[in-house]
C-alpha positions in Angstrom: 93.2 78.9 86.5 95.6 81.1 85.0 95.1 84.9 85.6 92.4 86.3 83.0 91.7 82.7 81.6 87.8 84.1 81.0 88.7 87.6 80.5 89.0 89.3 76.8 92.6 88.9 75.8 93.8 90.9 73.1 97.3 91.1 71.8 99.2 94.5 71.0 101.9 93.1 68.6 101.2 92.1 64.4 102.5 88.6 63.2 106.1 89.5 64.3 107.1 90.5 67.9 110.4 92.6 67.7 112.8 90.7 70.4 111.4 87.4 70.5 114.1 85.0 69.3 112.6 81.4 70.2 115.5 80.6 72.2 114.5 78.3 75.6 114.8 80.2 78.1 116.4 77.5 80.3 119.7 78.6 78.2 119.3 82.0 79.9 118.4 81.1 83.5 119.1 78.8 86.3 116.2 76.3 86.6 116.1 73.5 89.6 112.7 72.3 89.5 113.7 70.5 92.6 113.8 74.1 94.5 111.5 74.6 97.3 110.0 77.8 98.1 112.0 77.6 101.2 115.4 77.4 98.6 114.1 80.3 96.7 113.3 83.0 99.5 116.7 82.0 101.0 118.4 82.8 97.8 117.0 86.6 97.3 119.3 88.1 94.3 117.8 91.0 93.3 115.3 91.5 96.8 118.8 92.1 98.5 119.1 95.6 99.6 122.7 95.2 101.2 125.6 96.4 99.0 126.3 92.3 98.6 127.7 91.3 94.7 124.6 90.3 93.2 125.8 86.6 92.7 123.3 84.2 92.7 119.3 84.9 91.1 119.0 81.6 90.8 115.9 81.8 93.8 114.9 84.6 91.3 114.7 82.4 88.3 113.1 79.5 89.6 110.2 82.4 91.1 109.4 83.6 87.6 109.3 79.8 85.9 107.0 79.0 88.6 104.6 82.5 88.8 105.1 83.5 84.8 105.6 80.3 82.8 103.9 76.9 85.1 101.4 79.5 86.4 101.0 82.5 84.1 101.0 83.5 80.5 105.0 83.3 79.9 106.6 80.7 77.6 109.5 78.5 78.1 111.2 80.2 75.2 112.0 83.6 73.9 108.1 84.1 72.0 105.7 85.9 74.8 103.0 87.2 73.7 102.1 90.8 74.9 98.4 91.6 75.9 96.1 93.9 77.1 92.8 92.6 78.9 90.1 94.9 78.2 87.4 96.3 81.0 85.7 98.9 79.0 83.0 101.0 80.2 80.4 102.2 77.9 80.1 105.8 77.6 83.7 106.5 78.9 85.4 108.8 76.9 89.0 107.8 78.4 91.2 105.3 79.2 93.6 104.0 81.6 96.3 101.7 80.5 97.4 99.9 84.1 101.0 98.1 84.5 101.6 96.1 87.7 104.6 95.7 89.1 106.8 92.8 90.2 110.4 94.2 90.0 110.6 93.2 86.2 110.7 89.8 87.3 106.7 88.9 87.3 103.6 91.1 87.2 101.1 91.4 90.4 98.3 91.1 87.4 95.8 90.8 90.4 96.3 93.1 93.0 97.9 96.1 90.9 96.0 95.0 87.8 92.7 93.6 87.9 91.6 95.2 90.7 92.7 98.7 89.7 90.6 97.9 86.8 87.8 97.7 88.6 87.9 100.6 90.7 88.1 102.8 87.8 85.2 100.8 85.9 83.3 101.9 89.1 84.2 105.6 88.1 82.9 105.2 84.9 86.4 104.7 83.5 87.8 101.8 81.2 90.6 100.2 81.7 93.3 97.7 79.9 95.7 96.0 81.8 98.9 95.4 80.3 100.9 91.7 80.5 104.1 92.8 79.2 107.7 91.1 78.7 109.5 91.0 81.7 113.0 89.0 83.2 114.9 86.9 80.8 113.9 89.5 78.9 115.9 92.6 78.7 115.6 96.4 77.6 114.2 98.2 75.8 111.4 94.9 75.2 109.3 96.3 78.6 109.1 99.7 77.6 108.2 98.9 73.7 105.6 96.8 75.4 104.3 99.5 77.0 104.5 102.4 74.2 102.6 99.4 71.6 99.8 99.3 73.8 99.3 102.8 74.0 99.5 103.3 70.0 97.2 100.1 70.3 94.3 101.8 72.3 95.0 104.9 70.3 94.7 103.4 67.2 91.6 101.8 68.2 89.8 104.4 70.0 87.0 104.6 67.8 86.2 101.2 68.5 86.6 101.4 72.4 84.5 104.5 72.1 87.9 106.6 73.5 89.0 109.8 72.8 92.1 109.6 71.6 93.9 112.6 73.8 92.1 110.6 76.9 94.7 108.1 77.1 97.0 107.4 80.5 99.1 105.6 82.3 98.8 104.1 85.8 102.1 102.4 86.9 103.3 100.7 90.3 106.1 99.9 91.6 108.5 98.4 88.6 105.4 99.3 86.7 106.1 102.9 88.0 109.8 102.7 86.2 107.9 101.0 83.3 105.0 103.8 82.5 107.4 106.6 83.5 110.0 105.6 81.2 107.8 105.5 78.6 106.2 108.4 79.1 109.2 110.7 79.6 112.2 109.1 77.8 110.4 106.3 75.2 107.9 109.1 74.5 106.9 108.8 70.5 110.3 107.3 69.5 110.6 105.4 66.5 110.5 100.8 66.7 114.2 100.4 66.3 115.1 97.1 66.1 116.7 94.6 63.9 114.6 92.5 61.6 111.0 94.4 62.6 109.3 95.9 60.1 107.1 98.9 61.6 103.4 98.4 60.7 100.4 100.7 60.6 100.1 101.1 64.6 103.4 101.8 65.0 102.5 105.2 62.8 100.3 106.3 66.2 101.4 108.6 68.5 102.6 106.8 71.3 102.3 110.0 74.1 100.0 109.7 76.9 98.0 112.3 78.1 98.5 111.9 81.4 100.5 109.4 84.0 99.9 108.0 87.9 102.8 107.0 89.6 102.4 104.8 93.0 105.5 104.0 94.6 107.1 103.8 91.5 111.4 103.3 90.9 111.9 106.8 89.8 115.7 105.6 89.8 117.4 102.6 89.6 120.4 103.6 91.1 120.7 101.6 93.9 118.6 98.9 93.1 119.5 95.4 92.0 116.5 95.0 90.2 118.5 97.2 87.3 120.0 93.7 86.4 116.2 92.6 85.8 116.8 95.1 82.9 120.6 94.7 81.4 121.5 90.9 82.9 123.4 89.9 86.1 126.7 89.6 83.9 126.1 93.5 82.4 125.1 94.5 86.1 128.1 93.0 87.7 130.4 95.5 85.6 130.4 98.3 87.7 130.8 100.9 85.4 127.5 99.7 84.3 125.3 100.4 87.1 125.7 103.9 87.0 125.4 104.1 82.9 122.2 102.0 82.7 120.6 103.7 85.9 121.3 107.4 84.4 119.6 106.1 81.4 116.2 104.9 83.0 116.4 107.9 85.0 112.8 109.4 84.4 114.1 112.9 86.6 116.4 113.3 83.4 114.4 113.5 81.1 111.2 115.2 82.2 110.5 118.3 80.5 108.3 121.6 80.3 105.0 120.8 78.4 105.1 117.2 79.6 101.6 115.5 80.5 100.2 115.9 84.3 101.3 113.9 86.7 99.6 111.8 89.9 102.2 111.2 92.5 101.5 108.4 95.4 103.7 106.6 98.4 103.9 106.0 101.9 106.9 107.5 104.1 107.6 103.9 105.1 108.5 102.2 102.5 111.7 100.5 102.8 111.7 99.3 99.2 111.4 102.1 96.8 112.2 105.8 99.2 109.2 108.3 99.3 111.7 110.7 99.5 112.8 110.3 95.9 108.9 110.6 94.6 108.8 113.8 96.6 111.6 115.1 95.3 109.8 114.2 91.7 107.1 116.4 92.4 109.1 119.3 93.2 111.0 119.2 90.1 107.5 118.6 87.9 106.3 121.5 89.9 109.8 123.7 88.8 109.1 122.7 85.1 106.0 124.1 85.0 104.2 120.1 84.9 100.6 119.7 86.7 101.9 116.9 89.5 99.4 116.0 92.3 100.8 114.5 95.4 99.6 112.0 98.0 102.9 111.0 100.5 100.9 108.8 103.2 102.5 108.3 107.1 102.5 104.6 106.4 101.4 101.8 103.8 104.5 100.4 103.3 105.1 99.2 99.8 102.8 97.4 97.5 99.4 98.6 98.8 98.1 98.3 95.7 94.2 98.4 95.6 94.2 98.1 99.3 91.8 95.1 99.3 93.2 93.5 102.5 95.6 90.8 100.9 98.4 90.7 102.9 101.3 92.7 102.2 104.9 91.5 102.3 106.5 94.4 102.3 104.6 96.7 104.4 101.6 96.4 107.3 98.5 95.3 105.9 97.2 98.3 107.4 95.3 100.6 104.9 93.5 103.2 106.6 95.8 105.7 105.7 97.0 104.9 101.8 93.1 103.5 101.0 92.0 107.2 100.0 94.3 107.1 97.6 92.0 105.1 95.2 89.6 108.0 95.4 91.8 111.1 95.2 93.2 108.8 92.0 90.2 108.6 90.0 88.9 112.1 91.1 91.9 113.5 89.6 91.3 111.4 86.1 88.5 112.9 86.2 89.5 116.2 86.3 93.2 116.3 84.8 91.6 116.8 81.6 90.0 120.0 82.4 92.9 121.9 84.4 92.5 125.5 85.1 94.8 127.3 82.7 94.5 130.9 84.2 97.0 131.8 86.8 95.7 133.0 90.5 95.0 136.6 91.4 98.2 137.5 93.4 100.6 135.4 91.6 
């Protein structure tokens, strides 16, 4: 059974989905169905962290036609459907708009979706988790994904029960670059793209109130998975790289007034550098931006909702990062209440 099979599925986008073309999708990536498992993990493409070409995704391509199209909600042509499954609580003013991760190329809809959802339905707090377009498909199709379902949930916050400054973000991993784009370089632009009409949604104000981070791609600098995002061809131009990356750079773009910020990794992650998420705090911190955050001595990468599944890229140990969960949903419930008054001596 398919992820969210019996689960309320509502799609975000009118009649017409800007970037969906109907083209098969075989034209745009390398399919051998004959390709074991074995095959694909031997040919890593964008999971290579040396300073290798990136030649070959063809083990990537055959992992998201197996994961996303035979076993998820993808098509075999250029017409996905973006969704949001709802797990709304009644009485909750706020809500939470969650975006797994996967390195653009699939979505961990499970582990970094549904059951994220759940822990905050246990706090009282509802919860949509967001399916959006991810590898063939390129920029900026993620991040309009993303900034439709938050004009969705504001448009229909009356419905939900919501108020409609209660709405955030929770992103991780690629999710992390996904929800952090969004929310500090997407913001409340304009639909822009050829052959959409804008419709009444689109009118919404697409900037959320507040945004979680958890061992998110703050840069994409030196990370193949940037050619999730532009194409191996457009990656492969090395004057690219460093263009595209600047671009999706969420420490650009951040800016005095922005909305508070919940910061969370683990010092030993080899995929996505604490370091760098540190250094995002400090410079939320210098512009004045309410940023809570949780570095952990180990967790590894992909900890997710820490529910013991094991962890590829990280030990399934969770003592440490499991709090996070808690200090998470303790700050949503406080963020929107934030003392304004400055301390005594300051």
């Amino acid at each position: 059974m398919k992820a969210y099979e019996t689960s309320k599925i509502v799609p975000i986008w009118g009649d017409t989905i800007p970037g969906n073309t109907g083209e098969d999708k075989k034209n745009l990536m390398d399919i051998d169905l004959n390709m074991t498992p074995e095959e694909m993990f031997r040919r890593p493409g964008v999971w290579d962290r040396s300073d290798a070409p990136l030649t070959d995704m063809s083990g990537n391509d055959m992992m998201v036609w197996r994961e996303e199209v035979e076993g998820g909600h993808a098509k075999e042509t250029m017409d996905d459907v973006p969704f949001l499954v709802e797990h709304v609580v009644e009485g909750s003013d706020q809500a939470v708009i969650v975006c797994p991760g996967g390195a653009f190329l699939t979505k961990s809809m499970i582990d970094e979706g549904e059951e994220i959802a759940k822990v905050l339905n246990k706090a009282d707090i509802s919860a949509f988790v967001l399916w959006y377009r991810s590898y063939p498909y390129q920029i900026p199709y993620q991040f309009l994904d993303l900034q439709r379902a938050v004009r969705f949930v504001r448009f229909h916050a009356k419905d939900y029960g919501i108020d409609p400054n209660k709405i955030s973000t929770v992103g991780f991993s690629a999710g992390g670059t996904l929800n952090g784009v969004q929310a500090f370089i997407y913001r409340n632009n304009p639909v822009n793209v050829e052959g959409y009409t804008p419709d009444e949604i689109d009118k919404v104000d697409a900037n959320v109130n507040a945004v979680a981070l958890i061992y998110p791609g703050i840069t994409l600098a030196e990370d193949k998975a940037l050619a999730c995002l532009i194409g191996k061809d457009a990656y492969n131009i090395p004057e690219n790289r460093p263009k595209f990356a600047n671009e999706l750079d969420i420490r650009q773009n951040v800016k005095e007034g922005d909305a508070p910020v919940f910061l969370c990794g683990a010092y030993d992650d080899f995929v996505l550098p604490n370091s760098v998420t540190v250094e995002f705090a400090n410079l939320c911190h210098s512009k004045g931006i309410s940023c809570e955050l949780h570095a952990f001595p180990f967790g590894g990468h992909g900890f997710g909702a820490c529910n013991g599944n094991p962890n590829p890229f990280g030990p399934s140990d969770f003592r440490a990062v499991k709090m996070w969960l808690d200090l998470y949903t303790n700050w949503l419930k406080n963020v929107y209440d934030l003392p304004e008054e400055k301390p005594m001596f300051m």
